[in-house]
C-alpha positions as CSV (number, residue, x, y, z in Angstrom):
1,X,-30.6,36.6,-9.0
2,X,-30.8,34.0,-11.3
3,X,-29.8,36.2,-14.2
4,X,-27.1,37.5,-12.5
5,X,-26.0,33.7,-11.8
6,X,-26.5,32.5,-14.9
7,X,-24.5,35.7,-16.5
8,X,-21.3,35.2,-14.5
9,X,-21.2,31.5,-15.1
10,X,-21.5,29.9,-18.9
11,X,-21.5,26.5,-17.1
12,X,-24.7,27.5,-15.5
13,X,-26.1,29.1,-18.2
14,X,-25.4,26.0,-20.3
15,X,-26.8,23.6,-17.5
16,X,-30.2,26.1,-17.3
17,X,-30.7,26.2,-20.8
18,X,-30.5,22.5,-21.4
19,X,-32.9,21.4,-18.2
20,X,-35.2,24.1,-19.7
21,X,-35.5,22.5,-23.2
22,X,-35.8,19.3,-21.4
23,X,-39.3,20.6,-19.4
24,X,-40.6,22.2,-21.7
25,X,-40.5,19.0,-23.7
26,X,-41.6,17.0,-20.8
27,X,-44.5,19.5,-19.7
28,X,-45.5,19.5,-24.1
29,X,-45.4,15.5,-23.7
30,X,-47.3,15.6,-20.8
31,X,-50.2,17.6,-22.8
32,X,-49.9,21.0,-20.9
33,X,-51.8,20.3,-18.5
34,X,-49.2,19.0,-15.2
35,X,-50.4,20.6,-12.0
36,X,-47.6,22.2,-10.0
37,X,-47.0,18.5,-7.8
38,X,-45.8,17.3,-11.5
39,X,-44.3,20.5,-12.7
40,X,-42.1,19.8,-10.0
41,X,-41.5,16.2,-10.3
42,X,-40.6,17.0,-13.8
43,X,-38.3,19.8,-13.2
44,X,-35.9,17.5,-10.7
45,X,-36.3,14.7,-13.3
46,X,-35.2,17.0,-16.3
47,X,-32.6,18.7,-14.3
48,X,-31.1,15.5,-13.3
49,X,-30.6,14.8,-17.0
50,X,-28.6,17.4,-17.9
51,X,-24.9,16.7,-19.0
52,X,-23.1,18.5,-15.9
53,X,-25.3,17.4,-12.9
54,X,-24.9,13.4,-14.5
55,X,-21.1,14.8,-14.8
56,X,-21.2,15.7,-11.0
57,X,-23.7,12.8,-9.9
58,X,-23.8,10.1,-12.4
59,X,-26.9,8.1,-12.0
60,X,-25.5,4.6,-11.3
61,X,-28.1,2.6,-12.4
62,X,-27.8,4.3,-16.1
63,X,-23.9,3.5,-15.8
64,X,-23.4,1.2,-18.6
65,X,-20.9,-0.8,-16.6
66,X,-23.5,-1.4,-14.1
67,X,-26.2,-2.3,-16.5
68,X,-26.9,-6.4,-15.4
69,X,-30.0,-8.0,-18.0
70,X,-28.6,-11.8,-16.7
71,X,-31.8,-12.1,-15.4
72,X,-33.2,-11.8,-19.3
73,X,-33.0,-14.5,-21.9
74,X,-30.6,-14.3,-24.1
75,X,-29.8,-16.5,-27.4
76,X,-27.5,-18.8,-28.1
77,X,-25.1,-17.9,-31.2
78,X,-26.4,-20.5,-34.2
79,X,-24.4,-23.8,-34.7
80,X,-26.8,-24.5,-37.8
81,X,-25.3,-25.7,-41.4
82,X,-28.4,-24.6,-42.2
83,X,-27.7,-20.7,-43.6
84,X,-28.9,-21.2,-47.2
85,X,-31.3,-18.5,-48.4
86,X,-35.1,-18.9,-47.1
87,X,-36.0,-19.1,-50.7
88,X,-34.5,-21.0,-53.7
89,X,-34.0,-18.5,-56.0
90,X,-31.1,-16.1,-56.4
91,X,-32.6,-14.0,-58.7
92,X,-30.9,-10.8,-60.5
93,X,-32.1,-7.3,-58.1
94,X,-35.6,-7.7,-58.3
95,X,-35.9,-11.0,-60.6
96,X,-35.5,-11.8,-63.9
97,X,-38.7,-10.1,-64.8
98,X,-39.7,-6.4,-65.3
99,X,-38.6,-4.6,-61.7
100,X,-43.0,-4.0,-61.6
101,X,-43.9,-6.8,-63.4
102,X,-45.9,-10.3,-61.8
103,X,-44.3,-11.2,-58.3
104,X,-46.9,-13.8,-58.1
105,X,-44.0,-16.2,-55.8
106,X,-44.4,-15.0,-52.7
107,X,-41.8,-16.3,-50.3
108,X,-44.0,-18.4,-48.0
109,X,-44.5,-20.3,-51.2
110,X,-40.5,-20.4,-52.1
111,X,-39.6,-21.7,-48.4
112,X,-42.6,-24.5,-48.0
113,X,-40.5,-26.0,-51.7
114,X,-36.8,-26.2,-50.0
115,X,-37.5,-27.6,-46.8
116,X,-36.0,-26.6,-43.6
117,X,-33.0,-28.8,-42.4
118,X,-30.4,-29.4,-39.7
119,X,-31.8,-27.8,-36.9
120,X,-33.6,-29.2,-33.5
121,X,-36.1,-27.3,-32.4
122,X,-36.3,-27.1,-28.3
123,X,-39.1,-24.6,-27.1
124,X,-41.1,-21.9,-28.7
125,X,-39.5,-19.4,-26.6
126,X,-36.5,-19.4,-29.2
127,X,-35.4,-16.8,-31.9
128,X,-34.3,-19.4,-34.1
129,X,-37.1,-21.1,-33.9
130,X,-39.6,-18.2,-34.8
131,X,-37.4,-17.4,-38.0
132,X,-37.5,-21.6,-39.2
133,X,-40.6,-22.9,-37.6
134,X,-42.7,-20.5,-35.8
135,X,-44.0,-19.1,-38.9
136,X,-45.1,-22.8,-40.1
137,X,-47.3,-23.3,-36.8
138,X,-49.2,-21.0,-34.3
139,X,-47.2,-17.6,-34.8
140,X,-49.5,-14.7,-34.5
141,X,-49.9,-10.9,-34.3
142,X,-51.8,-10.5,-30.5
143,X,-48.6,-13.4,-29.2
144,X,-45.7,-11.9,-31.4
145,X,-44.9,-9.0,-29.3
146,X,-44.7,-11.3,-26.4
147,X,-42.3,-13.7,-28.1
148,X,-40.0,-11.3,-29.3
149,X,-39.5,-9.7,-26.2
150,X,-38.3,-13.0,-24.8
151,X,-35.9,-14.0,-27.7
152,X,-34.4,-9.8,-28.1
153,X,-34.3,-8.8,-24.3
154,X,-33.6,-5.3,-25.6
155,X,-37.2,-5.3,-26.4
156,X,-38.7,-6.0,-22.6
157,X,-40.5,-3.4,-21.9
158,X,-39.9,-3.3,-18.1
159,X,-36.4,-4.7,-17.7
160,X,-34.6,-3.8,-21.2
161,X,-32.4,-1.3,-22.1
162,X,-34.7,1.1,-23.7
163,X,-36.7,0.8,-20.0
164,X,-33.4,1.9,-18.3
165,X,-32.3,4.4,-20.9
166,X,-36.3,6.0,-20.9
167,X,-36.8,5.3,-24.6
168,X,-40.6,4.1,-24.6
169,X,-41.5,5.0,-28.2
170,X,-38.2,4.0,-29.4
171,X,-38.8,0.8,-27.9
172,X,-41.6,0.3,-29.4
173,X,-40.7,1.5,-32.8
174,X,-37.8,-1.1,-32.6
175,X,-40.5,-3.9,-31.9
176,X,-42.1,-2.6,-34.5
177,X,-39.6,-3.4,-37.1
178,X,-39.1,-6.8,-36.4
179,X,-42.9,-7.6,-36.7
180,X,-42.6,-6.3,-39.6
181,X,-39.6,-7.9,-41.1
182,X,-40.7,-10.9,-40.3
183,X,-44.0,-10.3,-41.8
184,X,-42.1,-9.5,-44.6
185,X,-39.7,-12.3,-45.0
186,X,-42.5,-14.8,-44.6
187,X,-45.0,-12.9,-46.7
188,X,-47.7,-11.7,-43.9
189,X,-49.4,-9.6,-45.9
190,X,-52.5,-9.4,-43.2
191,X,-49.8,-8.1,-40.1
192,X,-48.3,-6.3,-42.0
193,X,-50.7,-4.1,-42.8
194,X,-52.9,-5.1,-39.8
195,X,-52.6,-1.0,-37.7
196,X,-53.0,0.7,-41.6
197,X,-56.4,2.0,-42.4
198,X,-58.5,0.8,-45.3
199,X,-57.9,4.3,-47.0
200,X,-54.3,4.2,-47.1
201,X,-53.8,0.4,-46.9
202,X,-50.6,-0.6,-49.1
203,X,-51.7,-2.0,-52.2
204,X,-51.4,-5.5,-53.3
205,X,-49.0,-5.2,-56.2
206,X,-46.9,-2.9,-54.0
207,X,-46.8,-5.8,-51.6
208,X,-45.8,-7.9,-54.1
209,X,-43.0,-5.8,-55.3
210,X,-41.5,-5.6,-51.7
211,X,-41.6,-9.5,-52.0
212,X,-39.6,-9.2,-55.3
213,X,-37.0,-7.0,-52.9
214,X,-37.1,-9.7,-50.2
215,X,-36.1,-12.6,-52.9
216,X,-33.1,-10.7,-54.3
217,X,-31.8,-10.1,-50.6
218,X,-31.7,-13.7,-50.5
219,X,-32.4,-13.9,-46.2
220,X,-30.3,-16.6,-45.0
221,X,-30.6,-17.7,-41.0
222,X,-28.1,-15.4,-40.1
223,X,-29.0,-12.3,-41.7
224,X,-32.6,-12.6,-40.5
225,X,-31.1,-13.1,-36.9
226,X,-28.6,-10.2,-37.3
227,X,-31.4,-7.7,-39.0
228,X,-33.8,-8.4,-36.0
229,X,-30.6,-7.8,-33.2
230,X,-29.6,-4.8,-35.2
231,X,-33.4,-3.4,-35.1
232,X,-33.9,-4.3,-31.5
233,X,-30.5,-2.1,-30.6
234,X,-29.8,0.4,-32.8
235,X,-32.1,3.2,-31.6
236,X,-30.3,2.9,-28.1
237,X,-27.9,5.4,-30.6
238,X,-30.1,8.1,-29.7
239,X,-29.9,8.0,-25.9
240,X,-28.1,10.4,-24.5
241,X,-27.3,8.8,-21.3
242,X,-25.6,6.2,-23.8
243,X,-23.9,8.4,-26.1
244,X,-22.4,10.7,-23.0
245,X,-20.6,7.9,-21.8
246,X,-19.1,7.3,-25.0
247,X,-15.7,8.9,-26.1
248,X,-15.8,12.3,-27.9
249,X,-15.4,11.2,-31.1
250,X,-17.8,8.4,-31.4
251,X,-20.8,9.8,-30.4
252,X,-23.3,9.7,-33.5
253,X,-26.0,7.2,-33.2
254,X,-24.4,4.8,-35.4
255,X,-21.2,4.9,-33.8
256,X,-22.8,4.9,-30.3
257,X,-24.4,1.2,-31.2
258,X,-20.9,0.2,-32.5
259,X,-19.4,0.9,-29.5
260,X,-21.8,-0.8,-27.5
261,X,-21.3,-3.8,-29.8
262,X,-17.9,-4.0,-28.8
263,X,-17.4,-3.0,-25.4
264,X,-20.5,-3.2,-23.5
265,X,-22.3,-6.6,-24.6
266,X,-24.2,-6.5,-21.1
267,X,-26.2,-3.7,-22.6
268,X,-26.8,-5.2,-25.6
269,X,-26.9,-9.3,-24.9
270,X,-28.7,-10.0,-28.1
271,X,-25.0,-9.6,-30.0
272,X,-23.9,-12.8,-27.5
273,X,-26.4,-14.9,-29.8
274,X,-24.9,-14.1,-33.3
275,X,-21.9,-15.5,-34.7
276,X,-19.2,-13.7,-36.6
277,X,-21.0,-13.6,-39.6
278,X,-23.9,-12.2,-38.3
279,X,-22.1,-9.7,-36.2
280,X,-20.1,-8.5,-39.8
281,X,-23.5,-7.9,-40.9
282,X,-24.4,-5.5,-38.0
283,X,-21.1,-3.8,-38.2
284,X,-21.6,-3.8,-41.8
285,X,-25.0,-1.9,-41.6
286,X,-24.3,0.5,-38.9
287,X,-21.4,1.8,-41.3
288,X,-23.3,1.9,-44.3
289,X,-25.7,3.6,-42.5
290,X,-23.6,6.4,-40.9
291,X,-22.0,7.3,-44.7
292,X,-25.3,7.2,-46.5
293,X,-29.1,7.1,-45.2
294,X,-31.8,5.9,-47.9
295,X,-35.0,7.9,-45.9
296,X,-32.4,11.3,-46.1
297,X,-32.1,10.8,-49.7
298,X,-35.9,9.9,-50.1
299,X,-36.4,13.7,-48.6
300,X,-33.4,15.1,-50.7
301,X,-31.4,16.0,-47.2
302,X,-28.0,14.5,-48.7
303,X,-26.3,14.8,-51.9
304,X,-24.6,12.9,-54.6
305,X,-21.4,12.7,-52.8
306,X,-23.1,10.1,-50.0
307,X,-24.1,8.0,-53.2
308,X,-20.7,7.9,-53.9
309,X,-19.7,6.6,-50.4
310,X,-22.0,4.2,-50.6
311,X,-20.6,2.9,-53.6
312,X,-17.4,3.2,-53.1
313,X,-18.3,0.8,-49.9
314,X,-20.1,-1.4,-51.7
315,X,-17.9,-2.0,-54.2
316,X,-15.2,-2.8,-51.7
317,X,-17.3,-5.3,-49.5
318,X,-19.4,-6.6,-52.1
319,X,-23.4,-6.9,-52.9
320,X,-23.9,-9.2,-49.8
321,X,-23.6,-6.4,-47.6
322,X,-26.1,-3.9,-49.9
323,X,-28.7,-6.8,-49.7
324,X,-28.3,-7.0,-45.9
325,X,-28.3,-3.1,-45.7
326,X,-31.9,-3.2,-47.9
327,X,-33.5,-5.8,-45.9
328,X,-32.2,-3.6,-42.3
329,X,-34.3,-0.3,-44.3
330,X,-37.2,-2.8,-45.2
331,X,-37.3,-3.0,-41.1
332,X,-36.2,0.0,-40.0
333,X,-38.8,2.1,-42.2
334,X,-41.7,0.1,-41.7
335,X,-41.5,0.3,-38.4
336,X,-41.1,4.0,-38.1
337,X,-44.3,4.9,-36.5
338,X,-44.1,1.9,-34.6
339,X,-47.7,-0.4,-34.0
340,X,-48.3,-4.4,-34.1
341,X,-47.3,-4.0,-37.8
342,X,-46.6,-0.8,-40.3
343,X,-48.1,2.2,-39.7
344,X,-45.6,3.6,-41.6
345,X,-44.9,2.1,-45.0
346,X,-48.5,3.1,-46.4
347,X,-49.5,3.0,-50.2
348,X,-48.5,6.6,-50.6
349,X,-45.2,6.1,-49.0
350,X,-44.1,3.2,-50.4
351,X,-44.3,4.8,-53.7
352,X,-40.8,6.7,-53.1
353,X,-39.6,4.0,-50.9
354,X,-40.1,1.7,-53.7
355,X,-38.4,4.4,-56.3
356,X,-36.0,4.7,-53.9
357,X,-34.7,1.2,-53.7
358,X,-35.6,0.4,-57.2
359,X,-33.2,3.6,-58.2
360,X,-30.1,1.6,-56.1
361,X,-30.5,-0.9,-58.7
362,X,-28.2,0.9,-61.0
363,X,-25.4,1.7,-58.1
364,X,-22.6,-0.7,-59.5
365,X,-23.4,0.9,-63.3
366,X,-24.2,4.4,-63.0
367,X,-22.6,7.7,-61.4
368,X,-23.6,8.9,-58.5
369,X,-25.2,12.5,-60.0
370,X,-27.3,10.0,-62.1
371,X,-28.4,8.1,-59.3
372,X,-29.7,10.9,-57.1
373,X,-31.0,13.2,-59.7
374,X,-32.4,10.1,-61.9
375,X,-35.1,9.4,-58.3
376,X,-35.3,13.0,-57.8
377,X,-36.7,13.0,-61.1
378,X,-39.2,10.0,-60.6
379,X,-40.8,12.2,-57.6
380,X,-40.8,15.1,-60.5
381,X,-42.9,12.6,-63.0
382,X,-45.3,11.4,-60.4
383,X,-46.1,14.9,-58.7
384,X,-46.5,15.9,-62.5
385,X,-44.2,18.4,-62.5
386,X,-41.3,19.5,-64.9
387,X,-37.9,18.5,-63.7
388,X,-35.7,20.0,-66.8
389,X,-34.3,23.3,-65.6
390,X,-31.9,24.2,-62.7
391,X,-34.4,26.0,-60.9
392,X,-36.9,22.9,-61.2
393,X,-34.8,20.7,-60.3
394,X,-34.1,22.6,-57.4
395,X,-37.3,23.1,-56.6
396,X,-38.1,18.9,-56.7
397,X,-35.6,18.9,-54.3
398,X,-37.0,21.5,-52.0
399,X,-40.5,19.4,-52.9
400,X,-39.0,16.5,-51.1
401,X,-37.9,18.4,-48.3
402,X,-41.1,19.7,-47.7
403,X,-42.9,16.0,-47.9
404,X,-45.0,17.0,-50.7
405,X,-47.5,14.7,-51.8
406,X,-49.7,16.8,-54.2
407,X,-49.5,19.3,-56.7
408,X,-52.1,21.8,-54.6
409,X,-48.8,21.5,-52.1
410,X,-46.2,21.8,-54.9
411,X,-47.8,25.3,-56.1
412,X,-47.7,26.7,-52.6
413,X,-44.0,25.9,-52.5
414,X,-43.6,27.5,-56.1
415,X,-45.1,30.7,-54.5
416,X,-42.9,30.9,-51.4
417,X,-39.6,30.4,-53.7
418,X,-41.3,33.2,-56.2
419,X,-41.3,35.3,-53.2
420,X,-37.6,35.3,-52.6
421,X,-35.1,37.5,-54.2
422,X,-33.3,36.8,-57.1
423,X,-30.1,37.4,-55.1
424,X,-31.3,34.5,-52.7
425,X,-32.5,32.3,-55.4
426,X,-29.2,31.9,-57.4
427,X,-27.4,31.6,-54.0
428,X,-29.9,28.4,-53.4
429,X,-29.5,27.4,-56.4
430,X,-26.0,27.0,-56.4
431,X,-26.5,24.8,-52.6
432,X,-28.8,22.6,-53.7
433,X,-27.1,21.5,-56.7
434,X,-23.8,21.1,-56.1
435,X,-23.1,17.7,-55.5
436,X,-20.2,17.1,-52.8
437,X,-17.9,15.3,-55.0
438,X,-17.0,18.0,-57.7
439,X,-18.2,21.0,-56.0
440,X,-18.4,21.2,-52.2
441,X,-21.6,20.9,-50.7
442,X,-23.4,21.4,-47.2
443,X,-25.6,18.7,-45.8
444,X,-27.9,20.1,-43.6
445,X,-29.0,17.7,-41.5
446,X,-32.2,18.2,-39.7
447,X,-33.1,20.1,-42.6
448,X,-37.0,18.5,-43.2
449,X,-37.4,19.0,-39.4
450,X,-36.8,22.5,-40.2
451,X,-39.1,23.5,-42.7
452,X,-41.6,21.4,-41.4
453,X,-42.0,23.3,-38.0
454,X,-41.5,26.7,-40.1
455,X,-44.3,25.8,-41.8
456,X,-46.2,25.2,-38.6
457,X,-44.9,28.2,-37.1
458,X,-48.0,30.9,-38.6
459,X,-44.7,33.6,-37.7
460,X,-42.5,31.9,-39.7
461,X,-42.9,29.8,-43.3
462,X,-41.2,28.4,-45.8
463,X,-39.7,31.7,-47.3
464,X,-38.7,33.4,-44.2
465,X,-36.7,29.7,-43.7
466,X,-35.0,29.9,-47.0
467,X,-34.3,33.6,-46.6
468,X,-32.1,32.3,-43.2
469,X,-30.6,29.5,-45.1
470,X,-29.0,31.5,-47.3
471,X,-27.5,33.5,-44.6
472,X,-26.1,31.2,-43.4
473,X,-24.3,29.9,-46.1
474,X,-23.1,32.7,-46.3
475,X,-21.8,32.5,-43.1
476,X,-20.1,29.3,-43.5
477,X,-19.1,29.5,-47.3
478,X,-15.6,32.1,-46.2
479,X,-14.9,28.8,-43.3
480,X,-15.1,26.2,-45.7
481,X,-12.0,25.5,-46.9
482,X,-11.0,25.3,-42.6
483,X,-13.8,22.8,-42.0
484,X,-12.9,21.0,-44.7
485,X,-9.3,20.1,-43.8
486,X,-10.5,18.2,-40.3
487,X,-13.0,16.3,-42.3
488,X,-12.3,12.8,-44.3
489,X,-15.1,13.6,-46.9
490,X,-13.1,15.2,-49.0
491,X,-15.8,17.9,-50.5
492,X,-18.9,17.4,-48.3
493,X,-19.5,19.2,-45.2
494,X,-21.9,18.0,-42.8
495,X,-24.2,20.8,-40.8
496,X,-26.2,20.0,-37.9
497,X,-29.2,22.2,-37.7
498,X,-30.8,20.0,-34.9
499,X,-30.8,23.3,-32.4
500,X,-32.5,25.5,-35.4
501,X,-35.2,22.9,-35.7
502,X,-36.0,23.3,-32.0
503,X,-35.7,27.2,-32.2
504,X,-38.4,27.2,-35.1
505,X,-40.9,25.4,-33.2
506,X,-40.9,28.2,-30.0
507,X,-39.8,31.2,-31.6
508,X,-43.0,34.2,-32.0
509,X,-41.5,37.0,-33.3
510,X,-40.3,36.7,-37.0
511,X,-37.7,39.4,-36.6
512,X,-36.4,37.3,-34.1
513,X,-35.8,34.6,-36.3
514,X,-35.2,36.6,-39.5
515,X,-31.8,37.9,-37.2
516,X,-30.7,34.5,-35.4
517,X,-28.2,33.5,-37.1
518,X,-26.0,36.7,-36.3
519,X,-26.2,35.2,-32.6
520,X,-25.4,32.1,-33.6
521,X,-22.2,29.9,-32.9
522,X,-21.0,27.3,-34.8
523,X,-19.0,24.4,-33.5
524,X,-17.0,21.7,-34.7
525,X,-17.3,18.0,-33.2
526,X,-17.7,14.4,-34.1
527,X,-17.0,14.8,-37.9
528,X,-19.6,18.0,-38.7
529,X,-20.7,21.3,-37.8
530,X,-23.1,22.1,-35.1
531,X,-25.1,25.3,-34.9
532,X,-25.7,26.1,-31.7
533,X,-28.8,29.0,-31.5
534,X,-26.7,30.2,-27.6
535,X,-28.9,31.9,-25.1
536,X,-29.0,35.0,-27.0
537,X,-31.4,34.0,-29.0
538,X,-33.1,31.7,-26.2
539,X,-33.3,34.6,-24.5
540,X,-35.8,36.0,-27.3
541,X,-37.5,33.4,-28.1
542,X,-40.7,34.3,-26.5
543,X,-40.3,38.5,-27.3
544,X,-43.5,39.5,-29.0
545,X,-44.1,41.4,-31.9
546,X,-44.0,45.1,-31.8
547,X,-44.2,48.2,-33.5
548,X,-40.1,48.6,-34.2
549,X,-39.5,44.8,-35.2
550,X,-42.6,45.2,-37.2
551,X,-41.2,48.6,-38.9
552,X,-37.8,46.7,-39.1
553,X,-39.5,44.1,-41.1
554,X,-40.8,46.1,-43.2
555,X,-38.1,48.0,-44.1
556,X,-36.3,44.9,-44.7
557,X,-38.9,43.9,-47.3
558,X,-39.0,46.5,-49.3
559,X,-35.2,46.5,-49.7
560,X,-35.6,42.9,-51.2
561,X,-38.5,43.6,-53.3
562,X,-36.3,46.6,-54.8
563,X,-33.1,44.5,-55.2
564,X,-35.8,42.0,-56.5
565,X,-36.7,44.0,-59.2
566,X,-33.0,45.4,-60.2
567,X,-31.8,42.5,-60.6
568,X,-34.8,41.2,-62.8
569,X,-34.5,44.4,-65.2
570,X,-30.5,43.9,-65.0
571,X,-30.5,40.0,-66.0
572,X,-33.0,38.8,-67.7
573,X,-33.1,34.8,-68.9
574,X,-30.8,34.4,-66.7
575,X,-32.5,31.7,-65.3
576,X,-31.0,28.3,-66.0
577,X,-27.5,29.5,-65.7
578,X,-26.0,25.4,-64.6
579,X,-28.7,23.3,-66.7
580,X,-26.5,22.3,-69.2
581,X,-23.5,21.9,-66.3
582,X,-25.8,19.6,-64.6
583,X,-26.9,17.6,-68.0
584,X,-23.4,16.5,-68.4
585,X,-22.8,14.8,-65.3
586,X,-26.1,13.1,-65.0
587,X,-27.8,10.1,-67.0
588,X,-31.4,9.3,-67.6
589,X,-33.1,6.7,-65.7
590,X,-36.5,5.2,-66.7
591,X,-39.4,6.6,-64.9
């Protein structure tokens, strides 16, 4: 019966489909082990978040007109004269000095020689007064949490937002984040690093570096106040509840926050407290952010052409809005694992971090191409690894992807792109280097997610993923020229393989996945593609192995390791086809 339903009705289907990835999600979080009382709690709470029963009955207490935090404290937009940078210094990006030279200043040291002025000081219980004085007196880790959540309401855990919109761990990632920014703005070294473990403690000098960084932002009163709103909000982006009462169109996370900016204050009173300035800042960052994401590019998601927005933005609002978009990443990354500090931003990952920023450094002067390829091949020159041919290049990119962190990783990804066709190679080759803003390029977004669950998936890995990439590219190459024409980027088509990621974590059969993207649909809304994996393959995603997906497999193999070998006996040193291509449109950046 309930095939039968769900066969005559697509609205059904699509209702069924979505509670079900919702409890299986709920029963994984819930560690497998719900007895049926809970299984059952958690089916009518899942079901009740799909899109068409909140359509039919919309939970009013989620209603974002309904939403009432006047019960919360909420601060006061600064009157201060006093929004000077914390430190004296305006140094040139990261100082006059060599970028990893002696950062021996820290910026505790910097504020205590321009004192604080023009500001009275009332209660403890102020935002204001944690950024100018509370560092100065009794301000510590086990009462921070505590304070912040009465100066950013959107951080109670009980009564905020993020308590409303079910958003626990995003909550406390967003705490997170301004710990640490603080910690890093006043040089706290010790929270900072506090939740890290000895092992994989960030390192001194790479402490000091991220000081250098905080001194060339130059954090004046308001920034610091509109970085720690902005970090308290923005992950209320990825609520659904949120973003389905949003219009059509403006439904990506950073878009989502925007809107809530401007229309829904009672969601988000912390915006009350800053002044126009402030608020420009936000606005500022959430835009930046949507165009061009630093963590995407420190896993080679994106492309050149999102450099190029990024400049192109930057050179039309000026440097004060890259410094404020540096110091919201200093926040935002740090606190991506959330904790009572960074549990995130360890010695191994600030590496690339570090690169990553210190790489932005040359956005006014160089090209884009150089700019992307030139950190691309800093990850190359620490991993060891050459970085001079197409096909290495590419796979420094794919490295990224992956999260390598070792060359015993890096050879294991060298044998699963060994293991693909030429045919597939040169067709990867050409995706992963074209660059959005000659050639045009697909972004898949999601993409890490992706092969990090098909490496997890023993029925899956790393080549079978590739092998399905490439289909479909070549499913969406023939459509490119239509998607491009409702897009503003004017060579750079965005691909949301969110669904896929999903699919690759339950799929068991690797016929199953090898065929998905034939059942596939693609859809168009909010500015980029979504591939949608349809019920078809939901359907299968549990289907075992057996004997005639196993013979169909094989058959399939042997095919490729025939065309494999035709084409290697038909073009030899072929290999390197767009190195000298690529060479022209990208400089060389110190390493």
């Amino acid at each position: 019966n309930l095939v039968t339903c769900l066969q005559n009705s697509p609205s059904c289907a699509a209702m069924f489909f979505e509670y079900a990835k919702e409890f299986t999600a709920a029963v994984k979080k819930a560690g497998g082990n719900a007895d049926f009382e809970e299984q059952a709690m958690l089916a009518e709470r899942c079901c009740k978040k799909t899109q068409i029963y909140q359509d039919l009955y919309p939970d009013q207490e989620t209603r974002l007109d309904n939403i009432d935090l006047s019960n919360l404290p909420v601060e006061k937009p600064f009157t201060s004269e006093a929004t000077g940078a914390l430190g004296s210094n305006s140094l040139s990006f990261f100082g006059d000095h060599d970028f990893f030279g002696d950062a021996s200043n820290s910026m505790g040291e910097v504020a205590q020689e321009k004192p604080l002025k023009g500001l009275e000081m009332e209660q403890s219980g102020n935002l204001q007064w944690m950024i100018e004085e509370g560092w100065k007196r009794d301000l510590q880790v086990n009462t921070l949490p505590a304070q912040l959540q009465e100066c950013l309401p959107e951080l109670h855990p009980n009564d905020g937002p993020h308590a409303i919109f079910e958003q626990p761990l995003e909550r406390d990632r967003a705490e997170s984040s301004c710990i640490c920014t603080l910690a890093l703005i006043h040089d706290r070294y010790d929270i900072f690093t506090m939740p890290q473990p000895p092992s994989a403690k960030l390192l001194e000098k790479q402490w000091q570096i991220l000081q250098t960084i905080i001194r060339w932002v130059e954090p004046t009163y308001e920034k610091i106040h509109a970085v720690l709103v902005l970090l308290a909000i923005r992950s209320l982006g990825k609520s659904k509840a949120v973003a389905n009462q949003c219009p059509q169109n403006e439904r990506s996370p950073e878009n989502v926050v925007l809107h809530l900016i401007e229309e829904y204050q009672n969601v988000v009173p912390s915006v009350q407290g800053l002044n126009a300035a402030g608020i420009k800042y936000a606005k500022g960052a959430l835009h930046l952010h949507s165009m061009f994401n630093l963590a995407q590019m420190l896993q080679g998601e994106n492309v050149p052409a999102n450099v190029s927005q990024l400049q192109e933005s930057i050179k039309r609002d000026g440097v004060e809005a890259l410094r404020f978009y540096i110091l919201f990443l200093l926040g935002f990354m740090s606190g991506l694992n959330a904790g009572r500090g960074s549990k995130f931003l360890t010695a191994k990952r600030a590496e690339s971090f570090i690169e990553g920023v210190r790489i932005l450094k040359y956005l006014l002067e160089a090209s884009p191409c150089g700019i992307y390829w030139g950190y691309l091949s800093s990850r190359a020159h620490r991993l060891g690894v050459p970085c001079q041919t197409a096909e290495e290049l590419v796979l420094i990119r794919l490295a990224c992807l992956a999260r390598v962190e070792d060359r015993s990783a890096y050879r294991q990804l060298e044998e699963c792109w060994a293991a693909l066709g030429s045919v597939e190679r040169s067709t990867l080759l050409h995706h992963f280097l074209a660059d959005g803003i000659e050639e045009t390029a697909f972004v898949f977004e999601f993409l890490p997610d992706c092969v990090a669950n098909a490496v997890r998936n023993p029925n899956i890995g790393l080549t079978c993923l590739l092998e399905i990439l490439v289909c479909l590219l070549n499913m969406l190459q023939p459509a490119a020229p239509g998607l491009l024409a409702n897009m503003s980027q004017c060579k750079l088509i965005l691909v949301n393989l969110s669904d896929m990621s999903e699919f690759i974590t339950c799929v068991r059969n690797r016929f199953v996945f090898e065929t998905c993207v034939s059942r596939c649909k693609v859809r168009f809304t909010g500015g980029r593609v979504q591939l949608e994996m349809t019920g078809s393959n939901w359907a299968r995603v549990n289907e075992p192995n057996s004997d005639i997906t196993s013979l169909a497999y094989s058959v399939k193999d042997v095919l490729q390791k025939q065309r494999t070998l035709e084409t290697q006996i038909l073009q030899q040193g072929s290999q390197g086809f767009r190195t000298a291509h690529f060479f022209r449109t990208a400089e060389t950046f110190p390493v």
